[in-house]
FIVEX-505314 format. One record per atom (N, C-alpha, C): residue number from 1; atom name; x, z, y. Coordinates in steps of 0.001 Angstrom, whole numbers. Each point is the difference from the previous one (the first is absolute). Layout:
N
NUM CA X Z Y
...
***
This chain:
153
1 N 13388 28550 -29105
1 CA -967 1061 -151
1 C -81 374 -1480
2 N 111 1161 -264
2 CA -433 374 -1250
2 C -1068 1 -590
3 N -115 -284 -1463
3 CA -939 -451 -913
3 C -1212 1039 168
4 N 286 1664 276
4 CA -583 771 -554
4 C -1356 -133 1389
5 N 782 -224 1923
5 CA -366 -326 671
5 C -1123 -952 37
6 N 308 -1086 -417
6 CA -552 -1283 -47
6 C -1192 319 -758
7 N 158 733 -1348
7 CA -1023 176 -519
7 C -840 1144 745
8 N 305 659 722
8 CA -765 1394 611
8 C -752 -941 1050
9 N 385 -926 673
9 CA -553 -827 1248
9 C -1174 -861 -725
10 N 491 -759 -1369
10 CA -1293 -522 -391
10 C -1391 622 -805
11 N 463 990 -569
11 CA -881 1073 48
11 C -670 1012 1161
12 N 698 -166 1065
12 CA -910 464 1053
12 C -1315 -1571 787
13 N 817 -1207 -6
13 CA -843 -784 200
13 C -1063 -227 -983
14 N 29 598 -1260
14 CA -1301 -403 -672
14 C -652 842 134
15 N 252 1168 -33
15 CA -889 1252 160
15 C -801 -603 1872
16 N 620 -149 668
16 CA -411 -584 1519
16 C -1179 -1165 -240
17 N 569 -1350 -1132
17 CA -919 -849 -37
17 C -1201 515 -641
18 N -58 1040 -841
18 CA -1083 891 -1478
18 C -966 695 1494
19 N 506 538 640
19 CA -692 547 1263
19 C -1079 -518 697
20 N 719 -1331 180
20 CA -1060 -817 876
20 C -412 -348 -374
21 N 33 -677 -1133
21 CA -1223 -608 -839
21 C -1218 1327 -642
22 N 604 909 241
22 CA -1344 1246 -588
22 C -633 263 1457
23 N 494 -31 953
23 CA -557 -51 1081
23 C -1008 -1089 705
24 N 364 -1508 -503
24 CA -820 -1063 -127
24 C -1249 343 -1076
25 N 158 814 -862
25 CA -1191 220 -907
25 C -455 785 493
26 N 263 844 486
26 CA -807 903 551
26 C -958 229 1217
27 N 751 -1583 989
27 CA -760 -131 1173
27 C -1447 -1158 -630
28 N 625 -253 -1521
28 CA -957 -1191 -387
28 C -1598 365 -360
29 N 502 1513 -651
29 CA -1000 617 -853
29 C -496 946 568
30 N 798 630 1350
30 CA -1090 785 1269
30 C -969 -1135 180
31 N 352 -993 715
31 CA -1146 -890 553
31 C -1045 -642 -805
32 N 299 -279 -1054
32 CA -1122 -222 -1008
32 C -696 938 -185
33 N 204 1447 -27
33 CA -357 1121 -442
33 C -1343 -373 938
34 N 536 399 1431
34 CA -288 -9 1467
34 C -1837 -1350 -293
35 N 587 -994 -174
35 CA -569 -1013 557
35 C -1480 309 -1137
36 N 512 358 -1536
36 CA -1492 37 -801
36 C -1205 1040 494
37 N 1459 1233 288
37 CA -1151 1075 1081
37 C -790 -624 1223
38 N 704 -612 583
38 CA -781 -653 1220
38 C -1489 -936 -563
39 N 645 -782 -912
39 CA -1226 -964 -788
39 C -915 797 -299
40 N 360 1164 -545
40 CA -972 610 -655
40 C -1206 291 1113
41 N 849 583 980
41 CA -763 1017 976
41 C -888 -400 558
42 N 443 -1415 743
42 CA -525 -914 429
42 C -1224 -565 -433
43 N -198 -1038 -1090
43 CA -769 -123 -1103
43 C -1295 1222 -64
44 N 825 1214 -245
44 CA -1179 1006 40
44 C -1016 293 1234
45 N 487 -1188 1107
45 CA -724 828 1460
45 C -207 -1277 754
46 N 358 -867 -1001
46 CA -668 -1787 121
46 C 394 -345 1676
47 N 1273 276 323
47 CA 653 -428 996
47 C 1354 -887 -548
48 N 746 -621 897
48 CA 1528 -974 -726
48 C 1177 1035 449
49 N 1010 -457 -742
49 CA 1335 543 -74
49 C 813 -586 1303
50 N 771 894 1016
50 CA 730 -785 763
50 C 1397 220 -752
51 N 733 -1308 -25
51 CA 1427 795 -88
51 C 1012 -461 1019
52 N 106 1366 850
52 CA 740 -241 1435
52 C 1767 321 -384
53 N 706 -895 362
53 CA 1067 -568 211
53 C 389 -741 -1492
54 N -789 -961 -363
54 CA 291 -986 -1082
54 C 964 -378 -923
55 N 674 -240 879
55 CA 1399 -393 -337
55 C -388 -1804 -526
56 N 195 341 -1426
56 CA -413 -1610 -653
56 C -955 -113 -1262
57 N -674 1610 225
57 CA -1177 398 -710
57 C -1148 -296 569
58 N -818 -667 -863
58 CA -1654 -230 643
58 C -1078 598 -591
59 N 133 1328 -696
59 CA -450 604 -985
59 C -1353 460 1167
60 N 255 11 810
60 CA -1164 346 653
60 C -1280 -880 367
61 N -1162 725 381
61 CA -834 -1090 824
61 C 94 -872 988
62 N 540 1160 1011
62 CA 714 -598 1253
62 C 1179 700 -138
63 N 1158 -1098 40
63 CA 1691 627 -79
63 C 183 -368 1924
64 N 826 929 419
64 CA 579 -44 1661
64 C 1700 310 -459
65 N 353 -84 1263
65 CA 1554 -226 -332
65 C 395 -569 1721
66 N 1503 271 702
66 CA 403 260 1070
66 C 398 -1618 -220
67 N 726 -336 -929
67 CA 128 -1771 262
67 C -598 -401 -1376
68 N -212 -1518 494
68 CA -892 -1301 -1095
68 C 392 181 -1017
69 N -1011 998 -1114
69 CA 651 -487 -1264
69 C -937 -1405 -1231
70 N 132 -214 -621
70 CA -1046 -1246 -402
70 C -402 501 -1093
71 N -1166 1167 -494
71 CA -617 280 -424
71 C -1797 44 389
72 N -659 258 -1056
72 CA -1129 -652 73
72 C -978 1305 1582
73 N -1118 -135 403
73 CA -331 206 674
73 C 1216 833 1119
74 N 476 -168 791
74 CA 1282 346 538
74 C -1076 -139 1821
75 N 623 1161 488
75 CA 268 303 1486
75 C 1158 556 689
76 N 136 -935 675
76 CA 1288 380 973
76 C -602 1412 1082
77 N 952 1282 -107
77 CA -159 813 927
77 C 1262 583 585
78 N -142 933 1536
78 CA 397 309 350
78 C 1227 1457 -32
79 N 894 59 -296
79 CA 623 935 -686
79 C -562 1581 350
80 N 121 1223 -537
80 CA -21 871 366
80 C 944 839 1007
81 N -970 -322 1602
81 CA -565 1252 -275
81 C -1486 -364 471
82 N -375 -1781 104
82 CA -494 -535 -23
82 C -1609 586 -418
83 N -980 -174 315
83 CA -1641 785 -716
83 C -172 -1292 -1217
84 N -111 233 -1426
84 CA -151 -894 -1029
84 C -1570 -896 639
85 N 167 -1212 -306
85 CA -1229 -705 707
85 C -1380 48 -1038
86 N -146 608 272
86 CA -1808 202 -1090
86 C -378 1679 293
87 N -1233 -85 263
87 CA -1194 596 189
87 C -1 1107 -927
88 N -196 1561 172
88 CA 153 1034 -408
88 C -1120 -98 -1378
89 N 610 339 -902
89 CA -360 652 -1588
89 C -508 -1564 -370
90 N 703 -1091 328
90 CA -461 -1121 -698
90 C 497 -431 -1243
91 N 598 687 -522
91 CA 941 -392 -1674
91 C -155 1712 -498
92 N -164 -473 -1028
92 CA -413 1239 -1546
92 C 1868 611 256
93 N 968 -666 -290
93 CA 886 264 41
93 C 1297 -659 642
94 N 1066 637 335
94 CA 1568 -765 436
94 C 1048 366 -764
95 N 507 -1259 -254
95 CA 1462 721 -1023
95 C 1013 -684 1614
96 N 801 1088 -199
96 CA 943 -1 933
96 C 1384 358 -806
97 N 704 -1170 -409
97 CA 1250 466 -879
97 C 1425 -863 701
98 N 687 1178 486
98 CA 1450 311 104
98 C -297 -986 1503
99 N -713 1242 1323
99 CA -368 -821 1256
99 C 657 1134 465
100 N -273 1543 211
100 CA 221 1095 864
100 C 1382 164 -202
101 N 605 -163 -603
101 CA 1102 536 320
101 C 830 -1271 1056
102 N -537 -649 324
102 CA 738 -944 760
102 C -1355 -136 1926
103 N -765 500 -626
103 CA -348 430 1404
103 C 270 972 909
104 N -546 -347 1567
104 CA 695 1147 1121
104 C -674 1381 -309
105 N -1288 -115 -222
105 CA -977 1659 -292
105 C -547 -363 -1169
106 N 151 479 -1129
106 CA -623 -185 -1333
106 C -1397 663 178
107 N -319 1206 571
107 CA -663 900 523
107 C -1353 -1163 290
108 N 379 -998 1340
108 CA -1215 -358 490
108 C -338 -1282 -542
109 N 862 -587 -1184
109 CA -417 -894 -675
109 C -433 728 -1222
110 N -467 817 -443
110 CA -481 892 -960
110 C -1557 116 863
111 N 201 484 723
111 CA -1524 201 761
111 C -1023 -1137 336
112 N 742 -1070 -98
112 CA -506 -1433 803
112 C -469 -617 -1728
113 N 848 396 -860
113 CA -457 -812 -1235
113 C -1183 976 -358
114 N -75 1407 380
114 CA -1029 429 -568
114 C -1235 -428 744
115 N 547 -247 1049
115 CA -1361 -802 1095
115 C -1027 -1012 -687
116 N 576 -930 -569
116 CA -134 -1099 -809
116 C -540 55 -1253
117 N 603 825 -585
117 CA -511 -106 -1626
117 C -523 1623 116
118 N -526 -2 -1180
118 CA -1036 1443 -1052
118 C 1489 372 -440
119 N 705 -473 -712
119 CA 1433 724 -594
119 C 1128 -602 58
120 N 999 621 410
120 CA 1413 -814 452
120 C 1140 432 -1589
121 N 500 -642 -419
121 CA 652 -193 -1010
121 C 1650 -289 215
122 N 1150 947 -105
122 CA 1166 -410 840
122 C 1189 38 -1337
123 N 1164 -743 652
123 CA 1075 159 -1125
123 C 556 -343 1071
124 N 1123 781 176
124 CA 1064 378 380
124 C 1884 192 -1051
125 N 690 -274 372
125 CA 1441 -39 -703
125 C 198 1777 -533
126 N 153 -221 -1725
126 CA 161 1532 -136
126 C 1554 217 841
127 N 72 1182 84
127 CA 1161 494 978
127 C 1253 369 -1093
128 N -327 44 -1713
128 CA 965 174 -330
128 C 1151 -1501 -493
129 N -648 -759 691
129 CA 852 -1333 -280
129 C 814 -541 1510
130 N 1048 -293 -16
130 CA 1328 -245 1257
130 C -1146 -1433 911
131 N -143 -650 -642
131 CA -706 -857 908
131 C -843 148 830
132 N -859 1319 66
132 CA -1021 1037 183
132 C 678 534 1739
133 N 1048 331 -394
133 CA 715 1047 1417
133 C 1037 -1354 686
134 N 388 -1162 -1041
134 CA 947 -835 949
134 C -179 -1355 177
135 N -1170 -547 -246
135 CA -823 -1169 366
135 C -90 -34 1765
136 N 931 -1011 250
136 CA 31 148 1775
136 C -1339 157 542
137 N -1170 -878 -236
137 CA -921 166 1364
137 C -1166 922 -865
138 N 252 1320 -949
138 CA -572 864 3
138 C 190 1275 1262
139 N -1007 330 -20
139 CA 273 983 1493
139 C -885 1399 -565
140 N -992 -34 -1235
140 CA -362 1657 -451
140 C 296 -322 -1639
141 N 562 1322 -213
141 CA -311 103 -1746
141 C -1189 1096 -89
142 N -421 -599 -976
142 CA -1232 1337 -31
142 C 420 1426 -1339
143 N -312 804 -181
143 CA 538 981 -1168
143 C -1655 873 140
144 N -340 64 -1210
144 CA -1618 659 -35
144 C -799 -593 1273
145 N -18 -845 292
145 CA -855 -468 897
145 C 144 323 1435
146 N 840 527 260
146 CA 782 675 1619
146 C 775 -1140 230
147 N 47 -575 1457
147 CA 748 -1402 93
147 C 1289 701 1090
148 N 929 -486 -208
148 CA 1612 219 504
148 C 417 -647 569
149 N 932 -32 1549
149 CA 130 -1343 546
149 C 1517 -173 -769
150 N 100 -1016 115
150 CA 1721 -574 -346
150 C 685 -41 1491
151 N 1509 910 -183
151 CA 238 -833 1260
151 C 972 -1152 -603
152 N 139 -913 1577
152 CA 579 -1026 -741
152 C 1112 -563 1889
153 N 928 -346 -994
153 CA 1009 -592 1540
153 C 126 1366 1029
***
């Protein structure tokens, strides 16, 4: 293989690795963004923060999540399209980060979190990053807030 090749291939893999890592910052610093608004809101209307689909964040009051994660106040729930288990307008706020695009109706898990909380707080995958449109078990990208199905198979 030629030199000039070799070098065009490893310059496309760094520009590829430079990508994802701005894309890791960016899903880092939506959700922080996300989560102080929620604190805030919350706080202001002396209700707790839910944060529904956890991951291995416990930033919330009560964190939920589809399997066991071992963070601090933690509930196991039922996936969407599932009704979230708690009692209408009982939390000031919900941060919901990077859940809809991997659900069946983003639509009626949007409605069900507003059930729950005073203000729903969302982050979603920007659409101008590849992981966004080719992350297998995504199924909507969102673009201005309009959700898109993926097809897939």
């Amino acid at each position: 293989m030629k030199l000039s090749r070799l070098l065009l291939l490893g310059a496309l893999s760094l520009a590829a690795s430079f990508w994802v890592h701005i894309e890791n910052l960016t899903k880092i610093a939506q959700r922080r963004s996300m989560i102080k608004k929620a604190r805030t809101y919350a706080a202001s209307v002396g209700k707790p923060v839910l944060n529904y689909g956890c991951e291995n964040t416990g930033f919330g009051d009560v964190n939920v999540d589809i399997v066991n994660r071992d963070v601090p106040n933690f509930r196991l729930i039922k996936p969407s399209p599932s009704p979230i288990p708690f009692p209408p307008k009982c939390f000031g706020a919900v941060v919901c980060s990077h859940v809809m695009e991997h659900v069946p109706d983003p639509v009626a898990l949007q409605r069900d979190l507003e059930r729950v909380a005073d203000r729903v707080f969302t982050v979603v995958p920007n659409p101008i990053f590849l992981w966004t449109w080719f992350w297998p078990d995504h199924r909507w990208v969102f673009i201005r807030g309009r959700a898109f199905r993926l097809k897939r198979g």
